[in-house]
C-alpha positions in Angstrom: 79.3 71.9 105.0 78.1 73.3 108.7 74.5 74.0 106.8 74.6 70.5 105.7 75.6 69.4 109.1 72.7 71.5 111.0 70.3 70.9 108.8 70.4 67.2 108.9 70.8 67.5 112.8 67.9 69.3 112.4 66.1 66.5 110.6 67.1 64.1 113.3 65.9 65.8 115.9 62.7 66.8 114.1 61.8 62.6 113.4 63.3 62.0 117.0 60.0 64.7 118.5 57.7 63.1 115.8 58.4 59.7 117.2 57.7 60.6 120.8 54.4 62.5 119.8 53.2 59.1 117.9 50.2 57.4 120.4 51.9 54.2 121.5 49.1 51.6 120.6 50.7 48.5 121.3 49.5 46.4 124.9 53.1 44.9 125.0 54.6 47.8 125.0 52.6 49.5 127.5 52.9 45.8 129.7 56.5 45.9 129.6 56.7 49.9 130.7 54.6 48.4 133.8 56.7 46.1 134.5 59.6 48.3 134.3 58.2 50.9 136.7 57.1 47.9 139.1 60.7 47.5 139.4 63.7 47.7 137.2 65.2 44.6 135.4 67.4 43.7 132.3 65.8 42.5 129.5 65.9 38.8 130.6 63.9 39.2 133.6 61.7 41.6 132.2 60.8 38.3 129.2 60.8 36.3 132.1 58.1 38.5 134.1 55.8 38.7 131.5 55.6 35.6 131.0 54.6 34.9 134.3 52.6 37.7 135.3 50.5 38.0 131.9 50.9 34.5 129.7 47.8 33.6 130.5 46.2 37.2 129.8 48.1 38.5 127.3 49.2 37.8 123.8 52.3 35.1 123.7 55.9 37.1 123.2 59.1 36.5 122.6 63.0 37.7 124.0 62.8 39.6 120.5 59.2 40.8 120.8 60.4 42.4 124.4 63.8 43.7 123.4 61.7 45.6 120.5 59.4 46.6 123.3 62.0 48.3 125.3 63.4 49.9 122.2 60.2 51.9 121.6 60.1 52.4 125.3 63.4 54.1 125.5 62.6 56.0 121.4 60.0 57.9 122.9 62.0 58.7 126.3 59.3 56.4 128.7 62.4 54.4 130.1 66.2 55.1 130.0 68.8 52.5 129.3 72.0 52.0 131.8 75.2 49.6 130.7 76.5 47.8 133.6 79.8 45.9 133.2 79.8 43.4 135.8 83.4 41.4 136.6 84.0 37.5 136.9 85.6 36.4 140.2 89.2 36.0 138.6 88.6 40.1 137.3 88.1 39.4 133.9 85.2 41.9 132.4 81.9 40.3 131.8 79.9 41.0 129.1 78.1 44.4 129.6 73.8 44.6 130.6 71.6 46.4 129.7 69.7 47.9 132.9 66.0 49.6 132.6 64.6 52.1 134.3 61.2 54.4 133.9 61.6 57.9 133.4 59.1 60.4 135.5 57.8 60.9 131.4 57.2 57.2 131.4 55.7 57.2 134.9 52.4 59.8 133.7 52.5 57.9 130.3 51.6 54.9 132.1 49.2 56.2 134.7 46.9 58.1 131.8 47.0 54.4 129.9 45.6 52.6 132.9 43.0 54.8 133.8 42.1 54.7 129.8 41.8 51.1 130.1 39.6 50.9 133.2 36.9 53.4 131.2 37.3 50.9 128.4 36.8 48.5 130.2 34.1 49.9 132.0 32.7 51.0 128.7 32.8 47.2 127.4 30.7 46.2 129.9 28.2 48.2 129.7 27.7 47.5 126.0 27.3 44.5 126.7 24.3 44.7 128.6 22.6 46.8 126.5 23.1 44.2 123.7 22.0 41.8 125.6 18.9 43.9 125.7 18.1 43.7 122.2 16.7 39.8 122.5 13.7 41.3 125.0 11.5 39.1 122.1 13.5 36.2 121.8 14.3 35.4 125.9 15.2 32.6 125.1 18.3 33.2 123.1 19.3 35.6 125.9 19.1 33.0 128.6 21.5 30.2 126.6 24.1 33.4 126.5 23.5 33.5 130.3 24.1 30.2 131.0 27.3 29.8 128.7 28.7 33.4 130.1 27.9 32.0 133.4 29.5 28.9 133.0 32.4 30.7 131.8 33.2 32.6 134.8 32.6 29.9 136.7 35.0 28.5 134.8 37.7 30.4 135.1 40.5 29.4 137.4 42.3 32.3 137.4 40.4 34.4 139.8 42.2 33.0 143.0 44.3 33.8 146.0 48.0 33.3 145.0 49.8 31.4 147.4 53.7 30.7 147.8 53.2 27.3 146.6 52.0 27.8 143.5 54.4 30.1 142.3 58.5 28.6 141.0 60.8 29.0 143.7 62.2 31.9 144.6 58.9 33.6 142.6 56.4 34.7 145.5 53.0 36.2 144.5 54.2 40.5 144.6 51.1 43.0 144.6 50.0 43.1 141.4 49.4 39.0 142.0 47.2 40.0 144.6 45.8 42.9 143.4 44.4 41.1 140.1 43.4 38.2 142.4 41.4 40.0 144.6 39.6 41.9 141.9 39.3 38.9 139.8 36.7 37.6 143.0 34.7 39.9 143.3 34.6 41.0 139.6 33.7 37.2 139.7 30.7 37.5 142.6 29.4 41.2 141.1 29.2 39.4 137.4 27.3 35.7 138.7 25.2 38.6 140.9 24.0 40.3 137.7 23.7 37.3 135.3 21.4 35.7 138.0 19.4 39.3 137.5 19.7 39.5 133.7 18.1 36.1 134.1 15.5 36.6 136.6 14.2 39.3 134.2 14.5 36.9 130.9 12.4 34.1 132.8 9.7 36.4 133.3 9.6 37.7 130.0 9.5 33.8 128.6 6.5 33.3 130.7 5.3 36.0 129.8 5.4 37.2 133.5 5.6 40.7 134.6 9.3 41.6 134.8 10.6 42.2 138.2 11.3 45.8 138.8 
């Protein structure tokens, strides 16, 4: 009966290490871990967060699609979990939270994801101009994806300066607001500054011009 005992204890704690070796894949996931190591929240707030920090970046979720989240989160030991029993004024016992924290294992997790996504990133955009390379004989058809990927930054209203105001009450823009505003500009100014290149070069080979250097 102890063999039986160990042996499935053994099991458990073999799937439990298996689990928390398994690459985490999922942007959600990784979103909500940020926004648990931003600061710690229940599950509520954390919904409520994402929403308003990434609905209009990120895929649409629901309470269940976060509770899930933080499930994984605290499977693979990135976050722990701490019950808080809160009382009503008249000392009755309230219905007990659910309180999340990062762990320091959930803290390097997150930082090796980020930097992955900036070389993606990076990456992205680089094959993207060399792409656009491949229509040096049809100029033209590079310049209407110019002017449409132009028009599209141009566009987009979400490269701004938060301010107070535009935020719910008592929401007020917290660094990563600024942060992602302030990189969202000149991201903005460095990409118009290079279309206007990409197209400089395009034009001259449509007229058959020497391309600028």
């Amino acid at each position: 009966m102890q063999a039986e005992s160990d042996y499935s204890f053994a099991l458990m704690g073999g799937r439990v290490k298996s689990e928390r070796s398994l690459p985490m894949r999922s942007t959600v996931n990784w979103t909500v871990l940020g926004l648990v190591i931003e600061h710690s929240s229940y599950g509520f707030e954390l919904w409520k967060r994402y929403e308003r920090e990434y609905g209009d970046m990120a895929p649409n979720v629901s309470g269940s699609n976060i509770y899930a989240a933080l499930n994984v989160l605290k499977d693979k030991g990135l976050i722990e979990e701490r019950v808080e029993t809160r009382k009503a004024p008249d000392g009755a016992a309230r219905l007990r939270k659910s309180h999340y924290r990062a762990t320091q294992e959930g803290l390097v997790a997150y930082e090796g994801w980020v930097i992955a996504q900036a070389r993606e990133h990076d990456r992205r955009s680089r094959q993207f101009a060399r792409q656009l390379g491949a229509f040096e004989r049809q100029p033209q058809i590079a310049l209407a994806i110019l002017e449409r990927y132009g028009q599209a930054c141009l566009d987009d209203k979400d490269a701004r300066i938060p301010t107070t105001a535009q935020f719910p009450s008592p929401v007020t823009p917290e660094l990563g607001d600024q942060l992602a505003s302030a990189y969202g500009r000149e991201v903005k100014a460095a990409t118009l500054g290079w279309i206007e290149y990409a197209r400089r070069k395009f034009e001259a080979l449509a007229s058959k011009e020497t391309p600028l250097p």
